[in-house]
N, C-alpha and C positions, 0 to 999 in steps of 0.2 A: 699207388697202393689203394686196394678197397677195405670198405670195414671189413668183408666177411672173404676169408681167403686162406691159403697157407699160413702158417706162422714164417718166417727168416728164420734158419736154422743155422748156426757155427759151421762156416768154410771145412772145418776140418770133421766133422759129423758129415755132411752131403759128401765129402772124397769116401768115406766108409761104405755111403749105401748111393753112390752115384747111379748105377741102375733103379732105382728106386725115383731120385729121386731127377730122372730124365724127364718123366713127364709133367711130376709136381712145378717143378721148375719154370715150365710152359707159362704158368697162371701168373698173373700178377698176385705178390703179398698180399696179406689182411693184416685186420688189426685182433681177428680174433678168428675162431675156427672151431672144429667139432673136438679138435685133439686139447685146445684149448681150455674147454670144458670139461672133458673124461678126467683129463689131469691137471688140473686148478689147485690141487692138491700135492701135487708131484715131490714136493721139498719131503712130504711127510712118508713117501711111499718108500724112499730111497733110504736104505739103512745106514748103521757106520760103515767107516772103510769106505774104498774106491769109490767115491759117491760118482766119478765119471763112467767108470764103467760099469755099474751098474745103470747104468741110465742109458748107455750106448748096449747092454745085453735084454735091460730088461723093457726101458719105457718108448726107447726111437723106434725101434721095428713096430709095434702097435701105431706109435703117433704116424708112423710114413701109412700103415694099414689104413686110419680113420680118415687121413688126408688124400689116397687113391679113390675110397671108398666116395668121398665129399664129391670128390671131382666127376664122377661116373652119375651120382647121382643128384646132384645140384639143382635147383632150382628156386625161383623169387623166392616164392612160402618159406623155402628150407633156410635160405638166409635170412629172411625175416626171422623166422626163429630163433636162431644160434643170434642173431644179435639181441633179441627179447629173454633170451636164456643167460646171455651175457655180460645184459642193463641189474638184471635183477636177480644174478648169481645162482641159478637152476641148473640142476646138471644135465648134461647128456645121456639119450640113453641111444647109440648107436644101436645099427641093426645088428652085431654080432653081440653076442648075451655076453660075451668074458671080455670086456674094454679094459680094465682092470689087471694086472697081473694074480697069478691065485692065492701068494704067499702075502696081500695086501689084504689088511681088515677091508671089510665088508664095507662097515660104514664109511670109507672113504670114496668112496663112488657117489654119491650122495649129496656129503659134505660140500660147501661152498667156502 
């Protein structure tokens, strides 16, 4: 395991998006990550009801997104970062503008 890496995700979440989640797979875990950050908040975004599947429709497709995107573009700095963002609870701000789902207040992207 490295600090900065994949998160481990529930056996039965990676059988849903095992194309996805073929090359994630490759990496050795982290202890923290970019998806990590986006959604640090994640308990608050998820409404009542089906709290699983709302998380497997609305928050795993982004998190697998943030974690392809890491892997393509990784480097020392960038880990240094995401662990200095993750000492001292700053958020992420990925290169695609909407990390966030749309129907999520605002200020929760932010929040730590």
């Amino acid at each position: 395991m490295r600090l900065v890496g994949p998160r481990p995700e529930l056996e039965r979440f990676v059988e849903m998006f095992r194309p996805q989640y073929a090359l994630i797979l490759r990496q050795r875990p982290g202890l923290t990550d970019p998806a990590s950050l986006v959604y640090r908040q994640e308990v608050r975004i998820l409404g009542p009801g089906n709290v699983e599947a709302q998380y497997v429709t609305r928050i795993l497709p982004r998190k697998l997104e943030l974690s392809l995107e890491y892997q393509q573009h990784r480097t020392f700095l960038s880990d240094l970062g995401i662990i200095f963002r993750t000492v001292f609870g700053l958020p992420w701000v990925p290169r695609d503008p909407s990390p966030i789902p749309r129907d999520t207040p605002p200020d929760l992207s932010t929040k730590a």
